[in-house]
C-alpha positions as CSV (number, residue, x, y, z in Angstrom):
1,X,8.3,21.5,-5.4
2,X,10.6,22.0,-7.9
3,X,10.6,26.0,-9.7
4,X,12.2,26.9,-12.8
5,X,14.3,30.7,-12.2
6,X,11.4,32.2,-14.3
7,X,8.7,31.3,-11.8
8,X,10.7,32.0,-8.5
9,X,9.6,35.8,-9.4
10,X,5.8,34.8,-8.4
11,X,4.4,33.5,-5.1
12,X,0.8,32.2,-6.3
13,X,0.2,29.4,-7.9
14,X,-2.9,28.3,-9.9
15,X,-3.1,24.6,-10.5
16,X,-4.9,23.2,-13.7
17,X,-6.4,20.0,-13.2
18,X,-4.2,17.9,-15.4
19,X,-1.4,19.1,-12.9
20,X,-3.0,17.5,-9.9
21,X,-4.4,14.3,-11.6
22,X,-0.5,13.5,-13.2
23,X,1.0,15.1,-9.6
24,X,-1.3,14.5,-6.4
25,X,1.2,14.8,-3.9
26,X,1.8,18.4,-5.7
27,X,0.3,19.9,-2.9
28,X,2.5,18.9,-0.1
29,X,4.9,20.3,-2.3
30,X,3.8,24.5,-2.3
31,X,7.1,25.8,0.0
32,X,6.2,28.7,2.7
33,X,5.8,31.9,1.2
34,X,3.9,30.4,-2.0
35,X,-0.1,30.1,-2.2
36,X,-1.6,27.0,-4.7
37,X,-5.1,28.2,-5.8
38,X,-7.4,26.1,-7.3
39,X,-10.3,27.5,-9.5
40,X,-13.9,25.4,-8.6
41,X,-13.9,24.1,-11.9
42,X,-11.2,22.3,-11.4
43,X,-12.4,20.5,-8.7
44,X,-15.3,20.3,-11.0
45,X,-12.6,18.5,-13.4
46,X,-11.6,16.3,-10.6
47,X,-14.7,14.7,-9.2
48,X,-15.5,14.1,-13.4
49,X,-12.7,11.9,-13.4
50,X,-12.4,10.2,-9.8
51,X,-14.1,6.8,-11.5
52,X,-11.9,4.7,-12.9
53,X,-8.7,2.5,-13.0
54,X,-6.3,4.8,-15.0
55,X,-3.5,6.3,-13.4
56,X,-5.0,10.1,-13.9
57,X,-8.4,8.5,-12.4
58,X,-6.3,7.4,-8.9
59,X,-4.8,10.9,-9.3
60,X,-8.2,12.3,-9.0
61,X,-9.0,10.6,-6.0
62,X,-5.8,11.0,-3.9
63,X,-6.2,14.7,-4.6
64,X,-9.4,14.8,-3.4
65,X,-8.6,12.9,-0.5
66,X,-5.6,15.4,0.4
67,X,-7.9,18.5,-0.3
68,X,-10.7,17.0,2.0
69,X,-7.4,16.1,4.8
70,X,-6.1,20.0,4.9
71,X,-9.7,21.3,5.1
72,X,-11.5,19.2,7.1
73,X,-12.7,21.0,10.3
74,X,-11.9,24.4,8.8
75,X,-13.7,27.0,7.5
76,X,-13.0,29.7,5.0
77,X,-10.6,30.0,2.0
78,X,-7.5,29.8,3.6
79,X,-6.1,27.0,4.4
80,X,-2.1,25.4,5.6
81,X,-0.4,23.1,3.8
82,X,2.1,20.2,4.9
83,X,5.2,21.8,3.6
84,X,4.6,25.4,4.6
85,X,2.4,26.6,1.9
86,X,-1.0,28.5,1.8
87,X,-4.1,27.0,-0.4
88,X,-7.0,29.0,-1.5
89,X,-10.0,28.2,-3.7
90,X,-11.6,30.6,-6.7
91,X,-14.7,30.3,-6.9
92,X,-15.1,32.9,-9.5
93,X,-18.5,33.8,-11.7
94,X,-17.5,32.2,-14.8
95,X,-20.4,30.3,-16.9
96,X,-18.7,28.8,-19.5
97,X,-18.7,24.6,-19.3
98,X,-15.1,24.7,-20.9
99,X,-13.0,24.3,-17.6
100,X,-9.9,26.2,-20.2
101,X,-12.1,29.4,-20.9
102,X,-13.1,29.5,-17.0
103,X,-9.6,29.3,-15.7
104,X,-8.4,31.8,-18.0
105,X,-11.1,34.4,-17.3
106,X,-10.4,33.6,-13.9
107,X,-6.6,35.1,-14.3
108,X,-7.0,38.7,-14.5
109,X,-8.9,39.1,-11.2
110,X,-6.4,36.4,-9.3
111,X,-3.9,39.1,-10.5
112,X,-5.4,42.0,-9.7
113,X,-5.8,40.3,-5.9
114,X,-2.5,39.3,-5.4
115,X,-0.7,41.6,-7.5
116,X,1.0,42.5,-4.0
117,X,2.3,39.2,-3.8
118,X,3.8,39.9,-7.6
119,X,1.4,38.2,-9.1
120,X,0.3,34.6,-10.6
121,X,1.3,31.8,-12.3
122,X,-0.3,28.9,-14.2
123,X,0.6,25.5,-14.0
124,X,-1.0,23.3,-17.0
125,X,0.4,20.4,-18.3
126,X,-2.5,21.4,-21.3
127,X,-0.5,23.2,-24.1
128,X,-2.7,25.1,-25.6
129,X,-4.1,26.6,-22.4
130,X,-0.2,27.6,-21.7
131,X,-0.1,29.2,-25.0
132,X,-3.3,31.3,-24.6
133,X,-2.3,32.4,-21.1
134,X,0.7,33.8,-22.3
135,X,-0.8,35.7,-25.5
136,X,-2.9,37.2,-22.7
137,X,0.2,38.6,-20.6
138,X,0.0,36.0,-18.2
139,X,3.2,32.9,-16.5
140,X,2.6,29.5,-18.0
141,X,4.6,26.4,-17.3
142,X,3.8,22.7,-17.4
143,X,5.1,20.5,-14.7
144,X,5.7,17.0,-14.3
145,X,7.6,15.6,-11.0
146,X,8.5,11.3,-10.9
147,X,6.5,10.6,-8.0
148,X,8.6,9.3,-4.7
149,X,8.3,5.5,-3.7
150,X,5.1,5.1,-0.8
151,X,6.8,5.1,3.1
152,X,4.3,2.6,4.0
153,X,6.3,2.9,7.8
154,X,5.6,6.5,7.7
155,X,1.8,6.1,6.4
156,X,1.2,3.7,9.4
157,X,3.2,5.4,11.9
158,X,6.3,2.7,12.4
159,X,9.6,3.1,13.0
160,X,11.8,1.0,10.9
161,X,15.2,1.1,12.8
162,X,16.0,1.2,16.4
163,X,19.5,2.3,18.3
164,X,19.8,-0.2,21.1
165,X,23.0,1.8,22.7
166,X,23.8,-1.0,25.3
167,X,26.7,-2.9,24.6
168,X,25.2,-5.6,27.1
169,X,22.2,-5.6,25.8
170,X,23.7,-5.9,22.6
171,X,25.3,-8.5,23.5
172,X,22.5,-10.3,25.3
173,X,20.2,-10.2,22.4
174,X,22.9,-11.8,19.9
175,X,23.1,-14.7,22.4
176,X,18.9,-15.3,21.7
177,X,17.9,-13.2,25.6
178,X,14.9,-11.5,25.9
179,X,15.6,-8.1,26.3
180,X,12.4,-5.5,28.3
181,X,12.3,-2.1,28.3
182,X,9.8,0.3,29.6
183,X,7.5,1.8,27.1
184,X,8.7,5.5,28.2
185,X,12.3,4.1,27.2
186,X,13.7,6.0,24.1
187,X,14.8,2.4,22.6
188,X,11.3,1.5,22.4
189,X,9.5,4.4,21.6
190,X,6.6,4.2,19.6
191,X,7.1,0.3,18.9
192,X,4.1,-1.5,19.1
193,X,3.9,-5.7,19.8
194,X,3.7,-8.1,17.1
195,X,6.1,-5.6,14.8
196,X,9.8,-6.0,13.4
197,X,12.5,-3.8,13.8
198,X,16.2,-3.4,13.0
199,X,19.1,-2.3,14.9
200,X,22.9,-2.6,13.1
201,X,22.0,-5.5,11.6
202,X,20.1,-7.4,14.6
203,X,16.8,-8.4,13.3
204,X,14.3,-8.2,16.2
205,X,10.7,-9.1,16.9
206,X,8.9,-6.4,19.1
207,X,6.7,-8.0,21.9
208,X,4.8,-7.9,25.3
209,X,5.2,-8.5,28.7
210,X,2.7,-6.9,31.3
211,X,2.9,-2.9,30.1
212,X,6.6,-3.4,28.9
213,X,8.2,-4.2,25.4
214,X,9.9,-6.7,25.1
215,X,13.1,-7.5,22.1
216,X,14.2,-10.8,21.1
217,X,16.3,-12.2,18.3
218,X,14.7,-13.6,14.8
219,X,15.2,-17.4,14.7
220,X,17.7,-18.3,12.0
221,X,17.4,-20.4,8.7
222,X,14.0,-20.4,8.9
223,X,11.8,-22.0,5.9
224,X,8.6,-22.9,4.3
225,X,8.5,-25.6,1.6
226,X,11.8,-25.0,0.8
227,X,11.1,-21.1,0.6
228,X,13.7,-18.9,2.4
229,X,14.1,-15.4,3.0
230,X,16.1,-13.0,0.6
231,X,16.6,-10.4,2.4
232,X,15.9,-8.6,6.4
233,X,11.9,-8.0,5.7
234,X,11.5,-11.3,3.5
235,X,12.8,-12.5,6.8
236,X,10.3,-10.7,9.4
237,X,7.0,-11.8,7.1
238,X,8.5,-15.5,7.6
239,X,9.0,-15.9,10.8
240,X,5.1,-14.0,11.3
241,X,3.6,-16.5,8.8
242,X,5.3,-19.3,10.8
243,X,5.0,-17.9,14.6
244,X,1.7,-19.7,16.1
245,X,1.1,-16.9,18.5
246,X,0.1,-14.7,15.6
247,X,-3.4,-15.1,14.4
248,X,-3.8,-11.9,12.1
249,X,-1.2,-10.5,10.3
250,X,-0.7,-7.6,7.4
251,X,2.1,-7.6,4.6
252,X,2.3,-4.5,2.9
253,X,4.5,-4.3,0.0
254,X,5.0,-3.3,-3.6
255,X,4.7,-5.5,-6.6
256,X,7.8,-8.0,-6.6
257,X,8.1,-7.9,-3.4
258,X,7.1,-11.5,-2.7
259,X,4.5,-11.6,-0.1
260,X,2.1,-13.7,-2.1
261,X,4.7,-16.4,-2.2
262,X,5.8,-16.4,1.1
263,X,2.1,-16.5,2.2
264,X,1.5,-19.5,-0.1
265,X,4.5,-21.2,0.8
266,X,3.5,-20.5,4.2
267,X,0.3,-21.6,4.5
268,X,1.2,-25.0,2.7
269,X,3.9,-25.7,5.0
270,X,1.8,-25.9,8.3
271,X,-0.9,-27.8,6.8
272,X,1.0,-30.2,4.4
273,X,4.0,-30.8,6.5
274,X,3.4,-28.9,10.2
275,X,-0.3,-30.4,10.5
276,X,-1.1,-27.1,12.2
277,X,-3.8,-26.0,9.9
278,X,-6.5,-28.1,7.8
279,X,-6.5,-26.4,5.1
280,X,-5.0,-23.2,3.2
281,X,-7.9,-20.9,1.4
282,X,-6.5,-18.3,-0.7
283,X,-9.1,-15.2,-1.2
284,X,-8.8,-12.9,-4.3
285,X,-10.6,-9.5,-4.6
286,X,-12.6,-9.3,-8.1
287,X,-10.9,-6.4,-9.7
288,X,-10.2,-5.8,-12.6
289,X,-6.7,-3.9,-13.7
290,X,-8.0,-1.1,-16.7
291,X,-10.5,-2.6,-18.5
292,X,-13.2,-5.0,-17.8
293,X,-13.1,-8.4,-19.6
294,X,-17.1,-8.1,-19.5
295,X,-19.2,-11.3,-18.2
296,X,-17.4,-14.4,-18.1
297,X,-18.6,-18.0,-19.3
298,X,-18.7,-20.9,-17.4
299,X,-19.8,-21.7,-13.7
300,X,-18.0,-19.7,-10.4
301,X,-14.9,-21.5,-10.6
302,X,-14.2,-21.1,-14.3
303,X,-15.7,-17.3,-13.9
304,X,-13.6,-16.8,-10.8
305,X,-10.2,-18.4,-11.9
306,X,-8.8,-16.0,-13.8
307,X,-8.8,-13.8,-10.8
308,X,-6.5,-16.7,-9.1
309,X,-4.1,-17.3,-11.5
310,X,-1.2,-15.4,-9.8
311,X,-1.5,-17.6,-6.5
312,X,-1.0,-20.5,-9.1
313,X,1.8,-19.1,-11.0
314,X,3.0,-18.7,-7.0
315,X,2.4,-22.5,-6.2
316,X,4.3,-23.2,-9.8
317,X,7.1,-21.5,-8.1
318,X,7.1,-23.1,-4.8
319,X,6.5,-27.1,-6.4
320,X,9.5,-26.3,-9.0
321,X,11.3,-25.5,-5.9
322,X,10.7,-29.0,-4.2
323,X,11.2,-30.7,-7.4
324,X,14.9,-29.5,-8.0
325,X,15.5,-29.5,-3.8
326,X,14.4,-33.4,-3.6
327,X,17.1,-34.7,-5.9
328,X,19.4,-33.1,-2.9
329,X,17.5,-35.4,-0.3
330,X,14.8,-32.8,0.4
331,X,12.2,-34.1,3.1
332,X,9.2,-32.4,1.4
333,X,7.0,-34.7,-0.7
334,X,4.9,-33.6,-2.9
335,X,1.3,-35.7,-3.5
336,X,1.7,-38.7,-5.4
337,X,-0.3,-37.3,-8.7
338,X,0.4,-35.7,-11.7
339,X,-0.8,-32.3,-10.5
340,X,0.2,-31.6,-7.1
341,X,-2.0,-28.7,-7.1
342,X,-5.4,-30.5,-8.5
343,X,-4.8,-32.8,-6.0
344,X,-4.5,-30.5,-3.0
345,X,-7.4,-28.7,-4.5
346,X,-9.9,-32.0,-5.1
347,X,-8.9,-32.7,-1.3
348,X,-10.1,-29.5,0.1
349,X,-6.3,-28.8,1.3
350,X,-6.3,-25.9,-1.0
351,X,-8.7,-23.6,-1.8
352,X,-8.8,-20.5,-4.1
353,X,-11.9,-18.9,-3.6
354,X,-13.3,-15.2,-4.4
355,X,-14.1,-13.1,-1.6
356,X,-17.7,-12.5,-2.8
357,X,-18.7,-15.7,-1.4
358,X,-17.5,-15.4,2.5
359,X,-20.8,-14.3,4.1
360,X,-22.3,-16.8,6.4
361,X,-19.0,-18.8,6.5
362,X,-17.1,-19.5,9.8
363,X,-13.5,-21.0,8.7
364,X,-12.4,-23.0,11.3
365,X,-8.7,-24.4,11.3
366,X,-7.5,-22.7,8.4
367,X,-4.4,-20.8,7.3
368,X,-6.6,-17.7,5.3
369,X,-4.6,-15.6,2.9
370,X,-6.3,-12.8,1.6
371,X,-5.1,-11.5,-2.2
372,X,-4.8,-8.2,-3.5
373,X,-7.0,-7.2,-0.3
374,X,-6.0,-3.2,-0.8
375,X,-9.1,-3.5,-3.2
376,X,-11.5,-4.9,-0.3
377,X,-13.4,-1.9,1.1
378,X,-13.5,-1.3,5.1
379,X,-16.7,-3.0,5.2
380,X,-15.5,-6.3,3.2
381,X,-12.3,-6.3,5.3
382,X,-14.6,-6.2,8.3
383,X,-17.2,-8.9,7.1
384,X,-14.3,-11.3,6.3
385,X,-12.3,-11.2,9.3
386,X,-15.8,-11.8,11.1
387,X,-15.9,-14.7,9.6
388,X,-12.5,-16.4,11.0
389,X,-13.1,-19.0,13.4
390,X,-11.0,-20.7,15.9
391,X,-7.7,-22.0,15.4
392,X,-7.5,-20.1,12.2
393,X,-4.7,-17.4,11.3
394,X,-5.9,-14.5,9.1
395,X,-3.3,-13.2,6.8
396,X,-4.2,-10.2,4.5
397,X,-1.7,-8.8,1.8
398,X,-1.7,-5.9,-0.7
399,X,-0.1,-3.0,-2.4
400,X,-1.8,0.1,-1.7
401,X,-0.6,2.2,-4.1
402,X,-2.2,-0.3,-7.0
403,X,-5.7,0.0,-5.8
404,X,-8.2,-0.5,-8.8
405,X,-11.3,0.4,-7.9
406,X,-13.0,4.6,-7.9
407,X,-13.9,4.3,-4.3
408,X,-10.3,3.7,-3.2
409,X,-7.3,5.1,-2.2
410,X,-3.5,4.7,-1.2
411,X,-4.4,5.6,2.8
412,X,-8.4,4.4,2.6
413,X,-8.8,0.6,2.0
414,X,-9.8,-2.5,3.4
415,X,-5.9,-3.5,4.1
416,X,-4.8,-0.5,5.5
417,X,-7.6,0.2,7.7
418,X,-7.7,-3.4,8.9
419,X,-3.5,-2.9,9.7
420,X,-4.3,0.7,11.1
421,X,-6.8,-0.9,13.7
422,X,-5.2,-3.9,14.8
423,X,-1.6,-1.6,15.5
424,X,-1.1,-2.7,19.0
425,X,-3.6,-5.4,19.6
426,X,-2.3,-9.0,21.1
427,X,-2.1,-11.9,18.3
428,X,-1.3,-9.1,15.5
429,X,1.6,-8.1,13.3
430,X,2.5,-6.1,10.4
431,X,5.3,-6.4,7.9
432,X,6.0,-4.4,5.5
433,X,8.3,-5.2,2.3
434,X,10.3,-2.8,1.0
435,X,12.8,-4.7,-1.9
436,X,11.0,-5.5,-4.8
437,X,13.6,-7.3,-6.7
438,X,12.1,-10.7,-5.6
439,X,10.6,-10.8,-8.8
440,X,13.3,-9.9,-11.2
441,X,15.1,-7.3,-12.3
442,X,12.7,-6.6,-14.8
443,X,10.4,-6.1,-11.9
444,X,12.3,-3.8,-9.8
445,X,13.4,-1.6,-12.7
446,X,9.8,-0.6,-13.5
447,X,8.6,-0.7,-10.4
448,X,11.0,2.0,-9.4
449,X,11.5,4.0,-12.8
450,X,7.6,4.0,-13.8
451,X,5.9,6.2,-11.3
C-alpha cells in the first residue's frame, strides 16, 4: 500500500466502500504497524452491491471473500492481515440509512480511541465525503492502485521454475532420458504429476513412477491442424491436449492467451485426422458479459448460438490456417463442402452445445472442451465431469479473473475448484498460460494496462 507523506503521520485507516469495491486486494496491502477499519455500513454497502457483472460488483465480492478468509475461525474485532497489518470493524450506533453521514459520525469516536495511535484517516474515493471530513478536522484522501496481473501458479500452489543443478542430469534430459527423483528431493519439491515446469530453458513434463517424480523432455515440433505453439506454455497445453494418457486437464489463462484455439485445434486433430476420438463437443457456460440481451427467439440452437460464436471465430482461425498451409503440400484435408464447419456439425463430428443440457448424458469417445467454464459453479463442474464416459478426455478452460456471474469469484469457481481437486491425481494436468499476446497486440495491451 502505497501512502502519500501526509498520511505516513497516521496509523489507522478507515476504508469507504468505494475504496474496497475499485481496490479489493487493498487489504493485503495495510503494512505492520497500520490498522484498516471498516465501519458496518460499509459492509452494509458491500453485500448491496455483490450482484452483478460490473467491475465494482466483482469488487464487492472478492472483498467479501477476503474479509470472510482473514476471519474465519476467529472471534472478536481484531484480526491479522496478510502483509502485516491489523483489521478492526466499527460497529458504531449510527441510524442514519446514508452510509456518508454514518461513516462520518463514526470519526470522532475512532479518534478519540486511537488518538494514541495519532489518530485516523479516511480513505474515499467519494469527493464530497473527503471534503466534509476535512471541514470537520478530520485526514481525507482518495486512492486508486492498478491492480497486479492474477499468479494463477501462486493461487494453485505450483511452482513455475525448477533448478535441476546436475550437469548429468542436465545432460541426460536434453538427450530425451527420463530423469526420477525422490519426492523429498529439493529439485522436485512440491511438483505434482501431470504438471509442466521449466528449468534454463528445458521444457519438462512432471510425472510418476511408484512414489517418485519423474522429469522428461517436451516432444519437439509438435502440432494440431496445422496449429503450433508460440511460445514455452502454448507449448505445455499442446503437448497435454495431444498426450493420450491424460484424460482431464485444466488451462487457465487470461484473455488472448489462446487456449480456446489450441483446444479446438486439438480436439479436431485426433478425431479428424488421429481417429482417437469420435467426436469433439465444445460446451459454453450461458453468461452473459454486463447486460442481459433478454429472451432470445428461435429454438435452442439459434437461442444458444450466440453463446458459441467465439469457438467459431476459433475454427475460422484454424480452417484459414489449412487453407493457406495446403497450397505448401499440407496433408490436412478439409471436408469436401462449402462449409467445413456445417459439415462437421451435420455429421455429429462437432458439436457446440450449452452446458444446461448435460444432465443424464454419458459422452462416450469424445474429446470435451468445456468454454468459459470459470462461470460453472462447483456443482455444474461436478455434474459435468460425472457425465464423461469411457475413452473420453475432459478438457476445461477459463479465465478466472473474468467471472460474470454474483455468486462467483477469482479463487471460488467451477474451474478452479475442479483444478484445485484433481492436483495430484493420475490422468490429470494443469497448464496455465501466462502470454496473452496470442491474440494481438491490441489484446495484450489492454489486457495488461486495463486493470
Amino acid at each position: 500500500m502505497e501512502l502519500t507523506d501526509a498520511l505516513k503521520d497516521y496509523r489507522v485507516v478507515v476504508l469507504d466502500a468505494n475504496v474496497l469495491m475499485d481496490n479489493p486486494d487493498i487489504l493485503s496491502r495495510i503494512p505492520t504497524g497500520y490498522t484498516a477499519v471498516i465501519p458496518s455500513i460499509v459492509l452494509n454497502e458491500l453485500d448491496r452491491h455483490k450482484r452483478g457483472v460490473e467491475s465494482y460488483n466483482r469488487g464487492a465480492r472478492r472483498t467479501a471473500a477476503l474479509i470472510n478468509e482473514i476471519t474465519t475461525g476467529k472471534v472478536g474485532n481484531d484480526y491479522d492481515l496478510p502483509s502485516g497489518g491489523k483489521l478492526t470493524f466499527y460497529l458504531g450506533h449510527g441510524h442514519s440509512p446514508d452510509a456518508d453521514r454514518q461513516i462520518l459520525a463514526g470519526l470522532p469516536e475512532l479518534q478519540k480511541a486511537y488518538s494514541k495511535d495519532r489518530g485516523v484517516f479516511l480513505l474515499s474515493n467519494d469527493h464530497i465525503l473527503c471534503i466534509t471530513a476535512r471541514s470537520k478536522g478530520f485526514v481525507a484522501e482518495s486512492y486508486k492502485q492498478r491492480s497486479e496481473k492474477p499468479d494463477f501458479y501462486e493461487l494453485l500452489g505450483l511452482r513455475e521454475t525448477i533448478d535441476i543443478g546436475s550437469p548429468e542430469v542436465n545432460e541426460n534430459l536434453h538427450k530425451g532420458d527420463i530423469a526420477e527423483f525422490d519426492p523429498k528431493d529439493l529439485i522436485v519439491s512440491g511438483l505434482v504429476g501431470g504438471q509442466y515446469v521449466s528449468a534454463h530453458g528445458l521444457l519438462l513434463k512432471v510425472g510418476r513412477s511408484g512414489s517418485n517424480i519423474t522429469l522428461q523432455k517436451l516432444r519437439e515440433g509438435q502440432s494440431a491442424y496445422g496449429i503450433t505453439g508460440r511460445n514455452k506454455e502454448q507449448r505445455f497445453a499442446l503437448d497435454m491436449l495431444l498426450d493420450e494418457k491424460i484424460e482431464m486437464a485444466s488451462i487457465i489463462a487470461e484473455a488472448g492467451c489462446g487456449k480456446s484455439l489450441l483446444a479446438v485445434a486439438a480436439g479436431l486433430h485426433q478425431t479428424v485426422v488421429g481417429k482417437k476420438y469420435d467426436r469433439v463437443i465444445v460446451y459454453s457456460a450461458l453468461a452473459n458479459v454486463g447486460e442481459s440481451v433478454g429472451f432470445l427467439p428461435g429454438d435452442v440452437g439459434e437461442k444458444t448460438g450466440v453463446y458459441c460464436q467465439g469457438i467459431e471465430d476459433n475454427l475460422d482461425v484454424i480452417l484459414s490456417g489449412v487453407k493457406k498451409a495446403s497450397i505448401g503440400g499440407n496433408m490436412l484435408k478439409l471436408p469436401d463442402a462449402a462449409d467445413p464447419i456445417g459439415y462437421w456439425q451435420s455429421e455429429g463430428i462437432l458439436n457446440l452445445d450449452p452446458i444446461t443440457f448435460t444432465r443424464g448424458r454419458s459422452l462416450r469417445n469424445a474429446f470435451v472442451i468445456v468454454e468459459e467454464s470459470q462461470n460453472l459453479t462447483v456443482h455444474q463442474a461436478r455434474t459435468l465431469g460425472t457425465r464423461i464416459g469411457d475413452g473420453s478426455k475432459l478438457v476445461m478452460i477459463g479465465d478466472p479473473t473474468q467471472t460474470d456471474l454474483p455468486h462467483l469469484s477469482e479463487k471460488d469457481n467451477g474451474l478452479m475448484a475442479f483444478t484445485r481437486s484433481l492436483l495430484g491425481v493420475d490422468g490429470f494436468s494443469p497448464v496455465i498460460l501466462i502470454d496473452n499476446s496470442a491474440r494481438s497486440y491490441v489484446a495484450k495491451m489492454v489486457a495488461e494496462r486495463l486493470r
